[in-house]
C-alpha positions as CSV (number, residue, x, y, z in Angstrom):
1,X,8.5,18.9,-2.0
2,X,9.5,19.2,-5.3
3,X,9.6,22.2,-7.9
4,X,6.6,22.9,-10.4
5,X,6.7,20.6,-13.6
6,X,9.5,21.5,-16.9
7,X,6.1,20.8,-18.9
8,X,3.6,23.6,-19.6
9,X,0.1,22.1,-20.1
10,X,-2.3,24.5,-21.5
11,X,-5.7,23.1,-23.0
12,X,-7.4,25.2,-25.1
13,X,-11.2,24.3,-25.7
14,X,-13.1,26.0,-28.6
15,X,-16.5,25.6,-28.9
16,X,-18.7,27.5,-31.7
17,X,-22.4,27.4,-31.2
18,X,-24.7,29.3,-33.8
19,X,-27.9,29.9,-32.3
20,X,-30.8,32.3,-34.5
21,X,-27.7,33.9,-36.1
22,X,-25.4,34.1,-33.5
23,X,-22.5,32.7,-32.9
24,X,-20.9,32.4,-29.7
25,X,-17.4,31.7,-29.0
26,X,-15.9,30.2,-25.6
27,X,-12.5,29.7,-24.5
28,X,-11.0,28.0,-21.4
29,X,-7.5,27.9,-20.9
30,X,-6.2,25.5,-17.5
31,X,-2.7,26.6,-16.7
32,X,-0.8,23.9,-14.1
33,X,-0.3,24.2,-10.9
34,X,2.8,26.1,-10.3
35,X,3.3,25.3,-6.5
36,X,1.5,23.3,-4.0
37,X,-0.7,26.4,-2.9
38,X,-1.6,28.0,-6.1
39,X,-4.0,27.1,-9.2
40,X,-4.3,29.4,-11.8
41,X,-7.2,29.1,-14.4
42,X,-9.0,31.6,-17.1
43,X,-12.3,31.4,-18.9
44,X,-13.5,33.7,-21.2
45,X,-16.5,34.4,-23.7
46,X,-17.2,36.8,-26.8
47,X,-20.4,36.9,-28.5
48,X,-19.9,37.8,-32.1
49,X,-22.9,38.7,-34.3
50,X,-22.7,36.3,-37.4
51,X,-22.6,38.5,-40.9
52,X,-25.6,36.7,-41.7
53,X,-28.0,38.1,-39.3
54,X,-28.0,41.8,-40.8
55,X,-28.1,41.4,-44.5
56,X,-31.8,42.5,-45.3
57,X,-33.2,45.8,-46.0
58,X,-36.2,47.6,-46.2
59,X,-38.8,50.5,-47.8
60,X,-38.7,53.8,-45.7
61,X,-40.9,56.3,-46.7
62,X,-40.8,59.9,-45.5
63,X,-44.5,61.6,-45.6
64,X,-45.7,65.4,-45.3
65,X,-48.5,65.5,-43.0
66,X,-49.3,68.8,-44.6
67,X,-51.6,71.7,-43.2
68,X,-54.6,74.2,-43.5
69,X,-57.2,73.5,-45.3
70,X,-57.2,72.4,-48.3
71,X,-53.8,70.9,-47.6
72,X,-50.4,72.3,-48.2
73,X,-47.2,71.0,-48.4
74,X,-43.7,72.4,-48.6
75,X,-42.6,72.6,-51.6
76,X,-39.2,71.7,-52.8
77,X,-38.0,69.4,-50.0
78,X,-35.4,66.7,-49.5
79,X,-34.7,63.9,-46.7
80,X,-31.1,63.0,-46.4
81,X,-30.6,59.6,-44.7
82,X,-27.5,58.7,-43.1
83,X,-25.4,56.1,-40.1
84,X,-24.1,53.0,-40.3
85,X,-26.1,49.6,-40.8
86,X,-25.4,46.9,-38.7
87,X,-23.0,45.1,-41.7
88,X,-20.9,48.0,-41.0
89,X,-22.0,50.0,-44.3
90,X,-22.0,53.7,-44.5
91,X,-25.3,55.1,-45.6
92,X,-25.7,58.9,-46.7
93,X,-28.1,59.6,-49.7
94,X,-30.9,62.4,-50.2
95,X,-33.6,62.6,-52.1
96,X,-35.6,65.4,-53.1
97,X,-39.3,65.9,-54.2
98,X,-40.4,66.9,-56.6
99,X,-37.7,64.8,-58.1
100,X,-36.4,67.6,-60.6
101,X,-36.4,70.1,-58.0
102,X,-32.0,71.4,-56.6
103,X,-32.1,71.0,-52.9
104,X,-33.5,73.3,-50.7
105,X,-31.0,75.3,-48.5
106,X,-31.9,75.5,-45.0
107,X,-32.4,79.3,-43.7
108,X,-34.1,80.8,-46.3
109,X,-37.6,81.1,-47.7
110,X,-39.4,78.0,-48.7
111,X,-43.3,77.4,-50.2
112,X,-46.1,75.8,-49.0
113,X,-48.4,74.5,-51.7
114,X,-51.6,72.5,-52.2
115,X,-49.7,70.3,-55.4
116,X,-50.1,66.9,-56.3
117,X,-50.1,64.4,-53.0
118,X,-47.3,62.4,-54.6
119,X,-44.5,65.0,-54.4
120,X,-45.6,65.1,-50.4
121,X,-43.7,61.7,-50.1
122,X,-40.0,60.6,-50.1
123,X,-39.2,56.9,-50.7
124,X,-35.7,55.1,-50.3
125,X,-36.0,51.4,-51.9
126,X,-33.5,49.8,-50.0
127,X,-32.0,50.7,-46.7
128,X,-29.9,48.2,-44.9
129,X,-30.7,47.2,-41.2
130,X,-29.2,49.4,-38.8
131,X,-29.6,52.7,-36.4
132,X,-29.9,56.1,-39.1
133,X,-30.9,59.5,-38.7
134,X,-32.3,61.8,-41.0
135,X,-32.3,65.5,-41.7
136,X,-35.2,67.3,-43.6
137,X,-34.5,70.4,-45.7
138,X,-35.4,73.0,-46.0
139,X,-35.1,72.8,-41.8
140,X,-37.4,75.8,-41.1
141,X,-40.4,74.6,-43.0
142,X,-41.0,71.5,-40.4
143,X,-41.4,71.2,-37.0
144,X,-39.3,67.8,-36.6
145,X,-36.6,68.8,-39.5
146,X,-34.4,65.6,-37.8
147,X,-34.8,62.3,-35.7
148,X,-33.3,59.0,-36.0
149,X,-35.3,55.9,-37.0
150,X,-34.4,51.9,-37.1
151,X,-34.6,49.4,-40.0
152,X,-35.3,46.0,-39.4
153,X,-36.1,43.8,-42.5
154,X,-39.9,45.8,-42.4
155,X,-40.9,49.0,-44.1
156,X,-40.5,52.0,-41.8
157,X,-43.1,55.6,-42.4
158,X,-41.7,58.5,-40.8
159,X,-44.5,61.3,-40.8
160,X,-43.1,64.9,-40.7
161,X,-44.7,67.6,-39.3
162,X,-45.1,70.6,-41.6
163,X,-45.1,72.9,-43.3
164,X,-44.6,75.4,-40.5
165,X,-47.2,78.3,-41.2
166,X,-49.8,80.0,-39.7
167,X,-52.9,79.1,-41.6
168,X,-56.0,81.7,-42.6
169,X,-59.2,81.0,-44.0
170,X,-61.0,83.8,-44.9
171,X,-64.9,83.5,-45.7
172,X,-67.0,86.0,-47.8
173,X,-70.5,86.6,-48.6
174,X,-72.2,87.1,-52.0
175,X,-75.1,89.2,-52.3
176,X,-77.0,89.2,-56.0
177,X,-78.9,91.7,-57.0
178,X,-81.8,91.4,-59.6
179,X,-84.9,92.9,-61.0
């Protein structure tokens, strides 16, 4: 019987398929035979998501669903976005309405106000694909002051709850007198 072979023979096959953006990388490496009894052989496979596929972004628009009647809002209030997009960009910006207005600290007063409909909504232009969460300020002022939401080339509307009041309507009656 003789000994295993002086020569190594490795063969190394790479094959690269891009498929609806991703590519796909397999690898197969045959190792000889060192003895009579034993084979050795490993295959492996990594999918790797091609750049390509996660390049677009997308309107999302934060709306006050407002209460009572007539309808109040809170006003100041701010949205701060933030995560990572599937490129692998950081994302953290806030934007406040009305768009003047400092940011509203959480845990202290805030106003509700009927005021023009337009300052009830918060609109970032362009934000990449990915997983993000937000956080609403001032907190207190909304019943879902934080969530996460998904971009995905298509505009995304997340409607927030709020403002968090009790609301009153009082009703009188008029009486005129004459003679």
């Amino acid at each position: 019987m003789s000994g295993p072979s002086s020569s190594v023979r490795v063969s190394l096959l790479l094959v690269m398929i891009l498929v609806a953006g991703i590519t796909t990388v397999a690898m197969t490496a045959a190792l000889p035979k060192p003895s009579p009894t034993t084979t050795a052989s490993t295959t492996f496979s990594e999918t790797i998501a091609s750049s390509s596929t996660f390049n677009s972004t997308a309107a999302v628009t934060f709306r006050q669903e407002g209460d009572c009647s007539p309808t109040v809002y809170t006003v100041p209030w701010a949205v701060q976005v933030f995560g990572t997009a599937y490129n692998g960009t950081y994302l953290n910006e806030t934007e406040v309405e009305p768009a003047a207005a400092p940011i509203p600290t959480d845990g202290g007063g805030f106003t509700a106000s009927v005021f023009p409909a337009n300052d009830s909504v918060i609109d970032f232009a362009a934000v990449p694909d990915g997983s993000f969460q937000y956080n609403v300020h001032p907190a207190q002022a909304f019943y879902n002051p934080s969530g996460f939401f998904m971009v995905n080339g298509t505009t995304v509307t997340v409607y927030i709850e709020g403002p968090a009041i009790s609301c009153t309507t009082s009703t009188g009656t008029a009486t005129q007198s004459g003679t």
